[in-house]
TORLORO-826956 format. One line per field, with one value per residue: x, y, z of N, C-alpha, C in turn; residue number from 1; residue in one letter. Coordinates in steps of 0.1 Angstrom, whole numbers, padded with zeros to 4 digits. Atoms other than C-alpha are relative to their C-alpha. Example, Ala and Ser with C-alpha at 12.3 -4.5 7.8 and 13.67 -1.06 7.14 Angstrom:
2
npx	0009_-0009
npy	-0012_-0011
npz	0000_0000
capx	0123_0137
capy	-0045_-0011
capz	0078_0071
cpx	0009_-0008
cpy	0012_0011
cpz	0000_0008
i	1_2
aa	A_S
//
This chain:
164
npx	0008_-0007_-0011_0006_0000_-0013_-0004_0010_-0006_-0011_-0018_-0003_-0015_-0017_-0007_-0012_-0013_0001_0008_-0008_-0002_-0001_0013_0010_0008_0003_0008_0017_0012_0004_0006_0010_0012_0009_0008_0015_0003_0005_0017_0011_0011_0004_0006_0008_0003_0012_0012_0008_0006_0009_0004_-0010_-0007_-0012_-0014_-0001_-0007_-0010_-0007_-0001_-0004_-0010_-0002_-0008_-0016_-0010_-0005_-0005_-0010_-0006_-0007_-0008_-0007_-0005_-0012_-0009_-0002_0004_0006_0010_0003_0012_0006_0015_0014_0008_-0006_-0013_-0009_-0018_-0004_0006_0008_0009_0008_0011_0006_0008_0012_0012_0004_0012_0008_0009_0009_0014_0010_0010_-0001_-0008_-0015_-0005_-0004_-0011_-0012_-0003_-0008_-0013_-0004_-0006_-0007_-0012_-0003_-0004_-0019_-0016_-0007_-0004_-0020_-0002_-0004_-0015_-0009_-0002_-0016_0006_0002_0011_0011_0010_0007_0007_0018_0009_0004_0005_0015_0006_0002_0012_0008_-0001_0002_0009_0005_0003_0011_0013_0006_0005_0013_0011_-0005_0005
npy	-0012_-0015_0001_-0005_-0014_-0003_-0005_-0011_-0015_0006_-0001_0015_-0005_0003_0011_-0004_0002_-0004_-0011_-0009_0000_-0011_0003_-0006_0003_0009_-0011_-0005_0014_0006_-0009_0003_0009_0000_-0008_0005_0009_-0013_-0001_0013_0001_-0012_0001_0012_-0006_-0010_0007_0010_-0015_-0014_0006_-0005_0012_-0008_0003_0013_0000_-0011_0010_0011_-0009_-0008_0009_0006_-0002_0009_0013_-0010_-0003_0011_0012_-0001_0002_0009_0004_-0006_0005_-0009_-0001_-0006_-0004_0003_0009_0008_-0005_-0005_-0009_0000_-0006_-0001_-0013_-0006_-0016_0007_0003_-0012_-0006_0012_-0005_-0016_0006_0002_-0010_-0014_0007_0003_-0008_0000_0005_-0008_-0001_0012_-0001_-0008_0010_0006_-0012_0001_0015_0004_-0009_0003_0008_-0011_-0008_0016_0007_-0009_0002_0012_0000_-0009_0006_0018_0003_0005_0014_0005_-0002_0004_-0011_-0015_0003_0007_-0014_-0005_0006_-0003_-0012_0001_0001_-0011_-0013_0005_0002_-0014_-0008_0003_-0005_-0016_0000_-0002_-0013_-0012
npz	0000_0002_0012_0010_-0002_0007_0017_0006_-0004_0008_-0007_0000_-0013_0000_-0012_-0010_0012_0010_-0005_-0007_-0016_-0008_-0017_-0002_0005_-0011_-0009_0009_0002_-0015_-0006_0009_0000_-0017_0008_0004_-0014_-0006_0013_0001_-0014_-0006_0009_-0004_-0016_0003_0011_-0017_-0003_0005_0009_0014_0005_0006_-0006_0010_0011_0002_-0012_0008_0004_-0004_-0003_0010_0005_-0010_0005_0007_-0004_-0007_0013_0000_-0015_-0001_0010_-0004_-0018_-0012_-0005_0002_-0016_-0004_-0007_0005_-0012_0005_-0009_-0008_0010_-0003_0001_-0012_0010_0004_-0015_-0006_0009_0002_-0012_0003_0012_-0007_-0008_0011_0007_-0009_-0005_0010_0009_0005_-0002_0002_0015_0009_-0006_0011_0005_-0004_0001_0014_0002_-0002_0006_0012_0001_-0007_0009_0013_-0003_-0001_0018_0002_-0009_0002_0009_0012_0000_-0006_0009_-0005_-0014_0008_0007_-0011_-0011_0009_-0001_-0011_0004_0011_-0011_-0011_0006_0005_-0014_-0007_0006_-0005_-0013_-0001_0004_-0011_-0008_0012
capx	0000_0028_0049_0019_0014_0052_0047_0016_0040_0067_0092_0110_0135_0168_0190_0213_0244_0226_0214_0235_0228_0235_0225_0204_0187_0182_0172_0145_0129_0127_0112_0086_0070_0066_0050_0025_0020_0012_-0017_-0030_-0036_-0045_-0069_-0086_-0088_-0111_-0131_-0143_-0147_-0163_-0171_-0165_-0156_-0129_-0105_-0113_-0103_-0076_-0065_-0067_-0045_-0016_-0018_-0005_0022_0041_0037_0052_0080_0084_0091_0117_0133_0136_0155_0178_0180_0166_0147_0112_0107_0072_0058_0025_0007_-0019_-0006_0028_0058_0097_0103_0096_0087_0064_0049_0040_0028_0006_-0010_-0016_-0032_-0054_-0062_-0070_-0092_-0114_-0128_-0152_-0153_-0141_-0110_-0107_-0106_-0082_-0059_-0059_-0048_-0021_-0011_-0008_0007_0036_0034_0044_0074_0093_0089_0098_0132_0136_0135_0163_0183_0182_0215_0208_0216_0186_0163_0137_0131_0128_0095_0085_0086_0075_0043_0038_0042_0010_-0008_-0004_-0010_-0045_-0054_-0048_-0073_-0100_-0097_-0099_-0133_-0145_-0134_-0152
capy	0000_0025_0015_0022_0058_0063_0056_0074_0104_0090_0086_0056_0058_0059_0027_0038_0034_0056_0087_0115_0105_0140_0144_0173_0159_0128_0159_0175_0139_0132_0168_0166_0132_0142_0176_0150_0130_0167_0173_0139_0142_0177_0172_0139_0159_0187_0161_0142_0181_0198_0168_0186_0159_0186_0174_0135_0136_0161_0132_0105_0126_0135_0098_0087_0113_0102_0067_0083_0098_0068_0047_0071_0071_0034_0028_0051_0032_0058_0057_0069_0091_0087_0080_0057_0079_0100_0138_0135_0149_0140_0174_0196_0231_0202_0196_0231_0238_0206_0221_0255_0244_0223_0250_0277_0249_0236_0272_0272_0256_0286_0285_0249_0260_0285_0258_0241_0273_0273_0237_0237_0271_0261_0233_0250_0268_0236_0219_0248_0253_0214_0216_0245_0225_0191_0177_0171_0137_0128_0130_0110_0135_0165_0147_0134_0172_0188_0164_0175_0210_0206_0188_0213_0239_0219_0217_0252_0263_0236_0252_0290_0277_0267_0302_0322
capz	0000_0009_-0023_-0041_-0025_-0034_-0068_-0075_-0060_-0085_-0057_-0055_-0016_-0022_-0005_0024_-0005_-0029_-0004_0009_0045_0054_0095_0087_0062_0091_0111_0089_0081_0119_0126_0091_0103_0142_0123_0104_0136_0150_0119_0123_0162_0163_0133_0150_0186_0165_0142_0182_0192_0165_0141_0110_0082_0069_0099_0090_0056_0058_0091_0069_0047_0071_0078_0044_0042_0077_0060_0031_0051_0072_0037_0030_0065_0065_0033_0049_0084_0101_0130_0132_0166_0170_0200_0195_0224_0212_0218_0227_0208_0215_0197_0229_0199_0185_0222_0229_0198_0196_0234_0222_0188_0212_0236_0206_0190_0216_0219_0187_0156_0142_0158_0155_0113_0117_0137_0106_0089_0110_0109_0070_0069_0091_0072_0039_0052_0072_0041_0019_0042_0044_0001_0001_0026_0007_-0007_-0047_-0042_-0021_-0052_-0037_-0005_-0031_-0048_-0018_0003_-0032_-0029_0006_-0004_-0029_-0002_0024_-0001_-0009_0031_0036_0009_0022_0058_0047_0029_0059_0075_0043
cpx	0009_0010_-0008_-0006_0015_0002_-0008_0010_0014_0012_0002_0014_0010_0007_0006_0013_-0007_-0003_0012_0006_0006_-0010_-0007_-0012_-0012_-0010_-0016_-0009_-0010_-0015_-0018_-0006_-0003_-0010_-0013_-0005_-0006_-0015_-0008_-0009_-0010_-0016_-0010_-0006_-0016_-0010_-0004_-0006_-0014_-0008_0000_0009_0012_0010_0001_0005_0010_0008_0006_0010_0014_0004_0011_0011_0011_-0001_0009_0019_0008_0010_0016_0016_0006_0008_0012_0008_0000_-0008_-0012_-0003_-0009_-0002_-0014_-0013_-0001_0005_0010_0013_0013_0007_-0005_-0010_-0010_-0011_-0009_-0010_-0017_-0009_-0003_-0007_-0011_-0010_-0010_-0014_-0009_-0009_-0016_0004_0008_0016_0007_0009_0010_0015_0004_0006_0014_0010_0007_0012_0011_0005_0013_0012_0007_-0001_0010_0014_0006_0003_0011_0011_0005_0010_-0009_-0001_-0016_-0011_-0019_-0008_-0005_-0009_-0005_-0005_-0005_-0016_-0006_-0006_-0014_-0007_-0002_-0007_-0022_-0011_-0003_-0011_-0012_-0003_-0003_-0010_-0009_-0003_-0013_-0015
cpy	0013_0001_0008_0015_0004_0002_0007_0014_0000_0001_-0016_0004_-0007_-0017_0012_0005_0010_0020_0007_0000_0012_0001_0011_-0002_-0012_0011_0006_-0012_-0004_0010_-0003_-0013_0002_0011_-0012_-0007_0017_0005_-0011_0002_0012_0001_-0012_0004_0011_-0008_-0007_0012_0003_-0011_0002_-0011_0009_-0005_-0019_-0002_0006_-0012_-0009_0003_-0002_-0017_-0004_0005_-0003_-0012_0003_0006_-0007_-0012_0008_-0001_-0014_-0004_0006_-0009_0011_-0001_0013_0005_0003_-0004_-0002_0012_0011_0017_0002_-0003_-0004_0015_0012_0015_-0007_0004_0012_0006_-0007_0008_0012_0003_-0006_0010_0008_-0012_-0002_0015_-0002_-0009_0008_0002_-0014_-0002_0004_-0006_-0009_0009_-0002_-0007_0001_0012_-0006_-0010_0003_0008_-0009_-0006_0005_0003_-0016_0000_0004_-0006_-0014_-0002_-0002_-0012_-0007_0004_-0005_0011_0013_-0005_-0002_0017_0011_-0002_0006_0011_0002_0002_0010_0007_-0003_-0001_0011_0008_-0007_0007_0014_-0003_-0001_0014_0012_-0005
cpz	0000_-0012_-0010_-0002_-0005_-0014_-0006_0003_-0010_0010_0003_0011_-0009_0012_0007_-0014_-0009_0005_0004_0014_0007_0016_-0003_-0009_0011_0008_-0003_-0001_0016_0005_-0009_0005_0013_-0003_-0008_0008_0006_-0006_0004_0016_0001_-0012_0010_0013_-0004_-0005_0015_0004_-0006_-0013_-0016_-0011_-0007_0004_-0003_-0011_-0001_0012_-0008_-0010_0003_0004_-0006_-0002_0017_-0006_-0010_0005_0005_-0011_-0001_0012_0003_-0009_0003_0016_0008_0006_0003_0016_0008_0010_-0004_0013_-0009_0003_0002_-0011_0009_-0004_0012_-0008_-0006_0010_0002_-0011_0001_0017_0001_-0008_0009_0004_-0010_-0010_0004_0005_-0013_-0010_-0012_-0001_-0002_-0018_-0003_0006_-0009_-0010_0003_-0003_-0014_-0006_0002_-0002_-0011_0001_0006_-0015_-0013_0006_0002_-0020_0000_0007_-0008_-0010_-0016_-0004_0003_-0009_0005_0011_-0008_-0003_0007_0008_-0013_-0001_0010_0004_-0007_0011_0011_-0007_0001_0017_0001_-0005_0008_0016_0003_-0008_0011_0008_-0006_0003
i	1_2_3_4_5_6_7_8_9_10_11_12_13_14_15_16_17_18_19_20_21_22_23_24_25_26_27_28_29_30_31_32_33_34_35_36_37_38_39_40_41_42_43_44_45_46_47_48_49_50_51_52_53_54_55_56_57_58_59_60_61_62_63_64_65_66_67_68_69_70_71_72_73_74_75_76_77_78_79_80_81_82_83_84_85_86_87_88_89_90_91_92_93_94_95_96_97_98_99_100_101_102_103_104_105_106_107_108_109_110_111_112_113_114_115_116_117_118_119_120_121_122_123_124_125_126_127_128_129_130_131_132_133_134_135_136_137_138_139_140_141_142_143_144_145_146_147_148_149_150_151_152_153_154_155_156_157_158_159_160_161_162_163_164
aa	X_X_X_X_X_X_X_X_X_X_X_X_X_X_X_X_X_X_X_X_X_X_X_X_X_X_X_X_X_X_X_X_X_X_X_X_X_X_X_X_X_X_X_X_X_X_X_X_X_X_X_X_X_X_X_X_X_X_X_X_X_X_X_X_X_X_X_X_X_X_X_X_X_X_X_X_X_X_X_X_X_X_X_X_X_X_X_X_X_X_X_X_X_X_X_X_X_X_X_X_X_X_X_X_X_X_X_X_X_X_X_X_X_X_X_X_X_X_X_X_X_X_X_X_X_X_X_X_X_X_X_X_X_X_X_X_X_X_X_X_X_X_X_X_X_X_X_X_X_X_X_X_X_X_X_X_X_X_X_X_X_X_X_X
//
């Protein structure tokens, strides 16, 4: 299933022997999937809230691209720093973000939308300094954070519809 989301994105991971293995690239990948682990919870916390099938499908979404991330992470032997608890970030700037994103969400539905604003926004620029940063080698991670770029871009409009 996630080969076949890879290849619909035409990315095909690099082996270990064929990638850059640059540590900041290690760095960015680590940060970018605890970020879609950050969308997915914070998205699933509003759709129990506010019900809203915007944050459902947009969850379902943020799913595929940490699988997505995770593919490329493993061809690399890199460890995925997820924890499985619901909520709960290893990145500590993740952490606080993820319980002020809460806080501002659980007031209305309104604010729940524009926490999706947020979300894809600061999507949109980590992956856009994660692009500019990425060795040329690592071909695979450009199409893959190019894809993600789209996607983001494609969240951000569906949550300023709800806004309008």
């Amino acid at each position: 299933e996630i080969d076949k989301q890879l290849e619909d994105h035409g990315i095909t991971p690099l082996s270990y022997a064929e990638a850059s293995n640059n540590q900041s690239t290690a760095t960015d990948l680590a940060y970018l999937i605890e970020e879609e682990k950050l969308a997915h919870d914070v998205y699933q916390a509003m759709y129990d809230k506010w019900g809203s099938r915007v944050f459902s499908k947009i969850k379902e979404s943020e799913t595929s691209h940490g699988n997505m991330v995770l593919a490329i992470m493993d061809s690399r032997g890199l460890e995925d720093p997820r924890t499985d608890e619901f909520g709960k970030f290893v990145n500590q700037d993740l952490q606080k973000l993820y319980d002020n994103l809460i806080t501002q969400g659980n007031q209305s539905a309104k604010d729940a939308f524009k926490v999706g604003v947020v979300i894809e926004e600061t999507d949109v620029t980590d992956l856009n300094k994660a692009l500019i940063n990425i060795d040329p080698k690592d071909s695979d991670i450009k199409t893959l954070l190019e894809s993600l770029i789209y996607a983001s871009e494609n969240h951000l409009r569906a949550f300023k519809r709800q806004l309008s």
